[in-house]
N, C-alpha and C positions, 0 to 999 in steps of 0.2 A: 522456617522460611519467612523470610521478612518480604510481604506487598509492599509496593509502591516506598523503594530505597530510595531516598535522597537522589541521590546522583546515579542510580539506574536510570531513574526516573524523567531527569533532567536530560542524559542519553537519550534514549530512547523518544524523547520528546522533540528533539533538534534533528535526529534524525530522520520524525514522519512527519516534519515541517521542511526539511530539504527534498523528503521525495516530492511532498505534494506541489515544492518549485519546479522542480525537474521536471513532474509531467504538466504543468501549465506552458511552461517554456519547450516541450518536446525535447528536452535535453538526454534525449537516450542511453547515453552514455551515460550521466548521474543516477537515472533508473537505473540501468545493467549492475552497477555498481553498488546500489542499495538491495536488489535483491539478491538473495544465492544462489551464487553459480553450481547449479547442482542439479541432475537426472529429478531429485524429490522435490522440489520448486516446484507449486501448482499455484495459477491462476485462473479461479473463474470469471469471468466479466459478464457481463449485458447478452452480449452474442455471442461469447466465444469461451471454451474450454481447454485450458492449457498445462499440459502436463512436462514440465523441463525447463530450464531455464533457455536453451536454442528453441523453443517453441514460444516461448512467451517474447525473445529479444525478435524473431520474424514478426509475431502481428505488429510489435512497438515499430519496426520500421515497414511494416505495410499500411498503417494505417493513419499514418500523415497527421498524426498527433492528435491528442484528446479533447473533448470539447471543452471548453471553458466552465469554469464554475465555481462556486462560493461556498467555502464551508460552514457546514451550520455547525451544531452540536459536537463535539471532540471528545471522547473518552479513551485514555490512556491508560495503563494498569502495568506494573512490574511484581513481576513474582517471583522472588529471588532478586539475583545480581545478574542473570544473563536469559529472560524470558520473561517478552512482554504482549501484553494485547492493543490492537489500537482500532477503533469502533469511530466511525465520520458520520455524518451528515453531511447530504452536498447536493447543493443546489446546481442544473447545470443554464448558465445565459438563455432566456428568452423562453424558459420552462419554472413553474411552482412546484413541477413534482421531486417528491424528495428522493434522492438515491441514497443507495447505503454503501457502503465498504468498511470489511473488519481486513484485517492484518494479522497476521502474529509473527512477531521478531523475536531474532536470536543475534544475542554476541557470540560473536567467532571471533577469531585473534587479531583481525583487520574491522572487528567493528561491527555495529547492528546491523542485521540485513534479514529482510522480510522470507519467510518459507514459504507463506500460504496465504494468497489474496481471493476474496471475494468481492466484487461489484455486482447490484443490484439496483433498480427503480422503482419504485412502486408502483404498482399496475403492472409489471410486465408481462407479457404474454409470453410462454414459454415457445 
């Protein structure tokens, strides 16, 4: 297995640089589309536990878009040619604490798209 292929890499890169447009801009539709549409799609966020991709696209439009914020540190990793990790640092407006969100994408035959999100902050209380 070849880590971090040339143009997996390059992939997979372009593609967790347009989600993180998408959600600055509320563009839910570009979200929808970068993750998998699929029952196994789980996101866990800050507040909230989502198991499906129809439960993750309800809180993206109940929740009148994400708060703003600045990415710090970005780590990227391809493992193979269709399986990648992506690890953020993110700062959100008018806060220093640092949040965290990991990713892991899969190419499918339309393209990378995220199975499994976590978001976290530091400090949070559960």
């Amino acid at each position: 297995m070849t880590v971090n292929d040339p143009q997996a890499l390059a992939e997979v890169t372009a593609a967790f640089h347009a989600y993180e447009r998408a959600l600055m801009a509320d563009d839910i539709a570009a979200m929808d589309r970068l993750f998998a549409d699929s029952a196994d799609t789980v996101r866990y966020g800050v507040g909230e536990v989502l198991y499906g991709a129809d439960e993750i696209r309800a809180f993206r439009k109940g929740r009148g878009g994400s708060p703003q914020r600045r990415l710090g540190r970005v780590a990227i990793t391809t493992y193979g040619r269709d399986f990648a990790t992506a690890n953020a640092e993110f700062f959100r407006e008018g806060s220093d604490r640092r949040g965290r969100q990991s990713q892991s994408w899969v190419r499918f035959a339309d393209g990378w798209k995220v199975v499994s999100a976590h978001v976290s902050i530091e400090g949070s209380a559960p």
